[in-house]
FILO-175349 format. One record per residue (C-alpha): residue number from 1; residue in three letters; y, x, z. Coordinates in steps of 0.2 Angstrom, whole numbers, padded with zeros to 4 digits. Last residue first. Layout:
{NUM, ALA, {Y, X, Z}};
...
end
This chain:
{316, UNK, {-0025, 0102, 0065}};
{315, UNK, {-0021, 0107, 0047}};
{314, UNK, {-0027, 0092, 0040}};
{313, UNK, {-0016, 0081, 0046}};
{312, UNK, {0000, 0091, 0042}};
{311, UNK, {-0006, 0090, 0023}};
{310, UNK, {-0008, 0072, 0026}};
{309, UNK, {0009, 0072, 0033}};
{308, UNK, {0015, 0083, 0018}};
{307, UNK, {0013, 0070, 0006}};
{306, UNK, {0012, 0083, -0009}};
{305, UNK, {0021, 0077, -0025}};
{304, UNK, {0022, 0085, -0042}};
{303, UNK, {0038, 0080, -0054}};
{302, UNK, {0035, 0072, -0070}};
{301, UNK, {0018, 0068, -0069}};
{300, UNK, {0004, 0070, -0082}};
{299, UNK, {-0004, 0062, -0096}};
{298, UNK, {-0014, 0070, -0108}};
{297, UNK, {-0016, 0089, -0113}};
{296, UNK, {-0003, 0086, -0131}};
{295, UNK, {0009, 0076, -0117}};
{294, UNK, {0012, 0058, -0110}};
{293, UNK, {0022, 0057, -0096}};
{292, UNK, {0022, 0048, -0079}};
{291, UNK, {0037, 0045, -0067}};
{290, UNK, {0034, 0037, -0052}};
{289, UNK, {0044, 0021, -0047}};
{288, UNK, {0053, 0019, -0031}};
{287, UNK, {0065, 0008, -0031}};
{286, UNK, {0051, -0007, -0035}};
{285, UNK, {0042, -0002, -0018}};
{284, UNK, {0051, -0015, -0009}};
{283, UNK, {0048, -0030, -0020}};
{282, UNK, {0031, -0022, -0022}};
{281, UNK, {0031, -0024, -0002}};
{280, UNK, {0041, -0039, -0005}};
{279, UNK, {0025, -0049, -0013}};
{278, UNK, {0012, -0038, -0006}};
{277, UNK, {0004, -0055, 0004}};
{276, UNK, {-0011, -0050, 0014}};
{275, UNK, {-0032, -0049, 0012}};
{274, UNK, {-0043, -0048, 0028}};
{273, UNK, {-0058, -0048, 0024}};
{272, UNK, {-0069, -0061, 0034}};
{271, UNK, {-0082, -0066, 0021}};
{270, UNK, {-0090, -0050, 0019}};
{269, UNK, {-0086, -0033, 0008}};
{268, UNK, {-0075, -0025, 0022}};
{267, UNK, {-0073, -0032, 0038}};
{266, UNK, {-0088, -0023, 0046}};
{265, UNK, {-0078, -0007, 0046}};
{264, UNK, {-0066, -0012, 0056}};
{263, UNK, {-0046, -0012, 0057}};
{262, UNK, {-0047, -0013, 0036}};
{261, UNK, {-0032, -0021, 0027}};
{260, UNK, {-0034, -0029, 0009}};
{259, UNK, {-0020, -0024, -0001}};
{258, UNK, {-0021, -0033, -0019}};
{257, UNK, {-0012, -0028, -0035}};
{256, UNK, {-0018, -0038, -0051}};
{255, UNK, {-0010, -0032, -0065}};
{254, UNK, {-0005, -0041, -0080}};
{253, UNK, {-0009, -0047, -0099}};
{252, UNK, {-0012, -0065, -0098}};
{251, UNK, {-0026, -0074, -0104}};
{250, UNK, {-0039, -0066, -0093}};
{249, UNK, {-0057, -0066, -0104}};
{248, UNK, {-0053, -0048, -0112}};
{247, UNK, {-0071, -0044, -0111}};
{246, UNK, {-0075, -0026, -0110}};
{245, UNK, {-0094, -0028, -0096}};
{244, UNK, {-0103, -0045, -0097}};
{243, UNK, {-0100, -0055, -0081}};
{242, UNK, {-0086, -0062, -0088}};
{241, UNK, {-0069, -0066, -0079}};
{240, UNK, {-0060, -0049, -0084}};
{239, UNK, {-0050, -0038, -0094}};
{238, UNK, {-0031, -0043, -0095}};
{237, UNK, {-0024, -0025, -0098}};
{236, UNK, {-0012, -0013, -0086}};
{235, UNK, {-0018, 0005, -0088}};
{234, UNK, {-0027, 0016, -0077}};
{233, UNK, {-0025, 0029, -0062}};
{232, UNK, {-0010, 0040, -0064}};
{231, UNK, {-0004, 0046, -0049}};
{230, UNK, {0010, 0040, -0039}};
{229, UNK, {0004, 0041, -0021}};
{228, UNK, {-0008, 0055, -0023}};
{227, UNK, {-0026, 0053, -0028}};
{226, UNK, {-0043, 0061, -0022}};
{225, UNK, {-0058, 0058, -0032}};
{224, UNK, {-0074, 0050, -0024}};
{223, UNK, {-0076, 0038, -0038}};
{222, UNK, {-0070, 0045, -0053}};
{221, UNK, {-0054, 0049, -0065}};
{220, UNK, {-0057, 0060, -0079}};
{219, UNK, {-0045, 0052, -0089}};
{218, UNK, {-0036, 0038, -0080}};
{217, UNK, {-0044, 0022, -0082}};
{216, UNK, {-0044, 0006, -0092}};
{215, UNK, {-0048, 0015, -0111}};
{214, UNK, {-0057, -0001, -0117}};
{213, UNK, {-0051, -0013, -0111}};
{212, UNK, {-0035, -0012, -0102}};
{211, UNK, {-0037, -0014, -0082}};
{210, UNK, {-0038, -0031, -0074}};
{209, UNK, {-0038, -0025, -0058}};
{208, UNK, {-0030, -0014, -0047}};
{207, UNK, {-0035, -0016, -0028}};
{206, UNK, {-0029, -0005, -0014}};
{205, UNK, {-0039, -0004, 0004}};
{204, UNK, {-0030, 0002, 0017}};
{203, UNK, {-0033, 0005, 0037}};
{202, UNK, {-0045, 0022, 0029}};
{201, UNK, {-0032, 0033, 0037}};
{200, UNK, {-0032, 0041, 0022}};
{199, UNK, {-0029, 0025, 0011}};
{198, UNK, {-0042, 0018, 0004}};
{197, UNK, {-0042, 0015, -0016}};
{196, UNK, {-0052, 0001, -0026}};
{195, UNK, {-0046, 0003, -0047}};
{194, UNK, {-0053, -0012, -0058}};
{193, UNK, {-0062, -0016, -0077}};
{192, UNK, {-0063, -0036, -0076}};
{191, UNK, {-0056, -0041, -0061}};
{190, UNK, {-0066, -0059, -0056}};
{189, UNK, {-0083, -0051, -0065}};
{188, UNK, {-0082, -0032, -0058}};
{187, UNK, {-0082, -0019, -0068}};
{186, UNK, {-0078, 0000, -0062}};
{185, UNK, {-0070, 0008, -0048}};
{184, UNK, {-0073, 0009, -0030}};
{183, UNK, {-0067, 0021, -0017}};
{182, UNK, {-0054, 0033, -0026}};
{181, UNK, {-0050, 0041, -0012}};
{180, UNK, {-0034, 0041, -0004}};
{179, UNK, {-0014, 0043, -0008}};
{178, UNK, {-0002, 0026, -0008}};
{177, UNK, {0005, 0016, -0022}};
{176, UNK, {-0008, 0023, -0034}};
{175, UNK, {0000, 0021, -0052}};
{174, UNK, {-0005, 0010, -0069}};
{173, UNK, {0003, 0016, -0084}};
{172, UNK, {0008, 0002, -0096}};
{171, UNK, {-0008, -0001, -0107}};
{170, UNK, {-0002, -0019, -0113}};
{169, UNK, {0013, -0023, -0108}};
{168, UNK, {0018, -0032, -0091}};
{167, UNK, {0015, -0045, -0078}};
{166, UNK, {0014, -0041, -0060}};
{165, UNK, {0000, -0052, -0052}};
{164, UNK, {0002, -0052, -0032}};
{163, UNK, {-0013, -0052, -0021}};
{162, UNK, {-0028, -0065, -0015}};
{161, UNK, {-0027, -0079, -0025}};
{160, UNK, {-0036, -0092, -0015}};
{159, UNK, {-0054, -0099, -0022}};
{158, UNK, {-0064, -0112, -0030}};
{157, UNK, {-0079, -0104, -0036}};
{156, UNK, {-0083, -0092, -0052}};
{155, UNK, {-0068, -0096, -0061}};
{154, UNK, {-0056, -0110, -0051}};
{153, UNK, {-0041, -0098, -0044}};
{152, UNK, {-0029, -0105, -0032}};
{151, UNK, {-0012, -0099, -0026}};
{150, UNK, {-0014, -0090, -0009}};
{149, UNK, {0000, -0074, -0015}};
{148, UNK, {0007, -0080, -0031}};
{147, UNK, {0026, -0073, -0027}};
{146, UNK, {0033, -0070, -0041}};
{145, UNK, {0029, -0055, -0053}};
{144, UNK, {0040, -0047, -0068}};
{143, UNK, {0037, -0029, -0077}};
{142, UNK, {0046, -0016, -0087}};
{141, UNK, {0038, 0002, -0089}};
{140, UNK, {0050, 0016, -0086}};
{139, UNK, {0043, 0024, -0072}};
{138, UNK, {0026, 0017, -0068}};
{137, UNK, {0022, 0000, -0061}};
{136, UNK, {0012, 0004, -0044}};
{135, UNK, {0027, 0005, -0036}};
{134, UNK, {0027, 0020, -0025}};
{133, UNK, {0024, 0027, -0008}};
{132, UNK, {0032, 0041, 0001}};
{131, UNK, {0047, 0030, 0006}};
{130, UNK, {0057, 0042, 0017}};
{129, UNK, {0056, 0060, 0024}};
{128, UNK, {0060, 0074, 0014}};
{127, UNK, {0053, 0090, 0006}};
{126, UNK, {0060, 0102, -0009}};
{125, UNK, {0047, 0112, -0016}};
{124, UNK, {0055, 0122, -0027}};
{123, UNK, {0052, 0129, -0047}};
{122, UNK, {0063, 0117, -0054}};
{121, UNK, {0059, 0101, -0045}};
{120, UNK, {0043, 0096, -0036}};
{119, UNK, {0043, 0085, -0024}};
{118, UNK, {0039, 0085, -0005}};
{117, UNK, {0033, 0073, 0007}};
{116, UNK, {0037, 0065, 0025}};
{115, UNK, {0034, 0048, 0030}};
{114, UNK, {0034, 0030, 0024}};
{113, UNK, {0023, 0019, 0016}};
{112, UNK, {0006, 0024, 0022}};
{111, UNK, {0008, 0013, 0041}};
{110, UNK, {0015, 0000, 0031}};
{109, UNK, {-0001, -0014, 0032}};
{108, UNK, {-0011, -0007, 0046}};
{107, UNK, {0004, -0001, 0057}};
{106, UNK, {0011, -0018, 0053}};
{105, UNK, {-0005, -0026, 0062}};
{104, UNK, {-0005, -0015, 0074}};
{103, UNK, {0012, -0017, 0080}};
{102, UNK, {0010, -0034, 0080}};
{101, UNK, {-0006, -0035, 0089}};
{100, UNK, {0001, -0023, 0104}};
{99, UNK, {0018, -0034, 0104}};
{98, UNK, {0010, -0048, 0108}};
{97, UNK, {0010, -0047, 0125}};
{96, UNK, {0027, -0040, 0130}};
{95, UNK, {0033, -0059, 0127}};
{94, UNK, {0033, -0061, 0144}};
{93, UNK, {0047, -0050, 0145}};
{92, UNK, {0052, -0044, 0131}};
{91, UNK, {0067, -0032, 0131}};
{90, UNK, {0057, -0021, 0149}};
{89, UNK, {0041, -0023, 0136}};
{88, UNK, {0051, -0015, 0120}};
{87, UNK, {0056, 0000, 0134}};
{86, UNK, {0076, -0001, 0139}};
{85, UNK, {0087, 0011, 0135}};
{84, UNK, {0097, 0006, 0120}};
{83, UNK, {0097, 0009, 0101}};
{82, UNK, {0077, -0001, 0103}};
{81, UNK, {0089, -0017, 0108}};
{80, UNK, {0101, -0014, 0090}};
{79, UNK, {0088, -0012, 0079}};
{78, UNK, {0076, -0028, 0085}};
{77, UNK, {0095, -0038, 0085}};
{76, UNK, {0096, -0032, 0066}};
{75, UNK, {0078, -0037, 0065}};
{74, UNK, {0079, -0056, 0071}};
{73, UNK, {0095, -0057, 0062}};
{72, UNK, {0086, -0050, 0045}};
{71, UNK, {0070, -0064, 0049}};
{70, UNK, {0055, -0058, 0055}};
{69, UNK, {0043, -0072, 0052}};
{68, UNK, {0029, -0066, 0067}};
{67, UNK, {0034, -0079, 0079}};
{66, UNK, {0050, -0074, 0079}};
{65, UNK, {0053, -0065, 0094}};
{64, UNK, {0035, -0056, 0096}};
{63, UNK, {0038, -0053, 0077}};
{62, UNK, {0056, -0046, 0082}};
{61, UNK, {0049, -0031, 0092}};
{60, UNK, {0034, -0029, 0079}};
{59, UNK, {0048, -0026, 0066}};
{58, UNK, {0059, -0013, 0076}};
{57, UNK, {0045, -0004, 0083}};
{56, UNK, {0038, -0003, 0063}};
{55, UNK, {0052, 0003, 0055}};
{54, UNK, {0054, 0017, 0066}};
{53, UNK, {0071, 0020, 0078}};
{52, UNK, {0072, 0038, 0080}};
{51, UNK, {0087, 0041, 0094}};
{50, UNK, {0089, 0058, 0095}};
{49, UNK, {0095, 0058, 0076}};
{48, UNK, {0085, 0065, 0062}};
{47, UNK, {0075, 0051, 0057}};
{46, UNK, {0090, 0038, 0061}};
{45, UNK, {0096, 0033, 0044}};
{44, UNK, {0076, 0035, 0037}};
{43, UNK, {0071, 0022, 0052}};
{42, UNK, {0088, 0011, 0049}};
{41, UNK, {0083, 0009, 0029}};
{40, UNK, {0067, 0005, 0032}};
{39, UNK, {0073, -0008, 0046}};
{38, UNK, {0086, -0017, 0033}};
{37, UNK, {0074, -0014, 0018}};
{36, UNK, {0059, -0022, 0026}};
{35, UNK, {0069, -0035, 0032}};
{34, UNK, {0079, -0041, 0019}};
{33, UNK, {0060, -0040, 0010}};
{32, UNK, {0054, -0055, 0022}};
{31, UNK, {0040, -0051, 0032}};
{30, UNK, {0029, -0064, 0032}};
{29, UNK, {0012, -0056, 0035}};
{28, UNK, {-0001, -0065, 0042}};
{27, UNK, {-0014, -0053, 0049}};
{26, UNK, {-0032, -0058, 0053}};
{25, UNK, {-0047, -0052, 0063}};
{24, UNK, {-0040, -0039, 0073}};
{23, UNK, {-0054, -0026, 0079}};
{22, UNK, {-0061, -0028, 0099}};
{21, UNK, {-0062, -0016, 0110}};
{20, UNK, {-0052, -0005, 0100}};
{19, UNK, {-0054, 0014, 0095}};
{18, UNK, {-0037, 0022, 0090}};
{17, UNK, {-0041, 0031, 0072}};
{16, UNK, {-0036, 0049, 0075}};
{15, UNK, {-0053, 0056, 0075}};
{14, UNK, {-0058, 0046, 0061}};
{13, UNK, {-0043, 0051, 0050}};
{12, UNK, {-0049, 0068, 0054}};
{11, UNK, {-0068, 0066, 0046}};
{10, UNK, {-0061, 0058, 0032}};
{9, UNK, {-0051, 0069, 0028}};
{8, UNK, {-0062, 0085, 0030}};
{7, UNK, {-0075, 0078, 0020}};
{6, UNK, {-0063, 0073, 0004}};
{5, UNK, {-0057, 0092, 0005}};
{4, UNK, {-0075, 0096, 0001}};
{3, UNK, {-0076, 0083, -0011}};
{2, UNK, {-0062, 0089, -0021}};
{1, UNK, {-0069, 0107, -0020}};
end
């Protein structure tokens, strides 16, 4: 059944994936968390209103401004423009013509994080519309991070850090930030025991790494599963740096969370991957935590989800 419903997914998110002449080949994101909040914020404030201003209009309208760094004055301005009634190419001018890549590129990188879902409580479904994504830090479970985004790494090759370590205990629950298929999962020499998921749109591709030896994974979990944003998919460890299988050779016990965005298929597993910096995404995403149980039948969540957009998606 999972794979059947894993077939229908991805044939629609294929269909609705805008063909380009020409894919982007690199994204800098520098979009402070201020900003992510502020415009967050403003897009579930004005969901029901006439006037829906979304996150991502309001943050590819001050990128063309900015230079791509977004700053809250940049984005309160962005706001207050797309409140009125001129078109984002009548407020930019000559500027117009960035405002394609922008909006794009932070469709790509955000495009999962909010929307409308539904959660479990007593009995009812109740639905909303909001941040459907999650920490991937359970409920519950203390962490830190900074941001380490292009710091280097020296085992194997000289290299760039490409994500953000969140430091914790060992075998705190590990969730998926965003629904997908589990697309790769296993050993790898850099990450030790890891967790790959795309998104639905197939734009994303989350990376958890350093799972717990031993017991990394979520029980029964496999490649080809489908996950909700929130599920259980493995416990935080320091597996990793060996090329034989259950080593704990990372010195630190944390997760590694990478977000490598996709705008072709080429771009994935080559040198041209297009890796960005989920400092003050997790910054954003720390509010929303899932909560995760243990109980005599294993771990299980708190209150079921259904991202309804996908469910919407598939009805089509």
């Amino acid at each position: 059944m999972k794979r059947r419903i894993l077939l229908c997914i991805l044939i629609f998110s294929m269909l609705t994936i805008p063909v380009q002449a020409e894919p982007i080949r690199w994204v800098d994101f520098n979009v402070p968390y201020e900003s992510l909040k502020y415009a967050m914020n403003v897009d579930i404030e004005t969901f029901d209103q006439e006037k829906h201003i979304g996150w991502i209009d309001a943050l590819a309208l001050a990128a063309c401004r900015t230079g791509g760094q977004c700053g809250i004055k940049a984005v309160r301005r962005a706001v207050q423009d797309l409140q009125g009634d001129k078109s984002p190419e009548e407020l930019l001018g000559s500027l117009y013509k960035y405002y394609s890549y922008y909006h794009a590129a932070y469709s790509a990188a955000l495009g999962g994080l909010m929307g409308s879902y539904a959660i479990e409580k007593d009995g009812q479904w109740v639905a909303s519309y909001g941040l459907k994504a999650f920490s991937p830090i359970a409920a519950g479970y203390g962490y830190s991070h900074c941001d380490d985004f292009g710091v280097s790494r020296s085992f194997g090759f000289a290299r760039k850090h490409l994500g953000n370590d969140l430091m914790g205990g060992l075998g705190t629950p590990v969730v998926a930030v965003e629904g997908g298929v589990v697309e790769a999962m296993g050993w790898n020499r850099y990450g030790g025991w890891r967790v790959g998921i795309r998104s639905f749109d197939n734009r994303r591709y989350y990376y958890y790494a350093h799972l717990q030896k031993d017991r990394p994974f979520a029980p029964g979990l496999e490649v080809g599963d489908l996950v909700q944003a929130g599920d259980l998919i493995g416990f935080m460890g320091r597996t990793g740096y060996s090329d034989r299988e259950n080593v704990n050779n990372i010195e630190t016990v944390h997760l590694h969370f990478g977000l490598e965005l996709v705008f072709d298929e080429s771009q994935k597993e080559c040198n041209s991957e297009i890796w960005i910096d989920v400092y003050n995404i997790v910054r954003l995403l720390s509010a929303h935590r899932s909560s995760i149980q243990k109980t005599a039948d294993g771990w299980q969540r708190v209150y079921p989800y259904r991202d309804l957009d996908v469910e919407e998606l598939m009805e089509r």
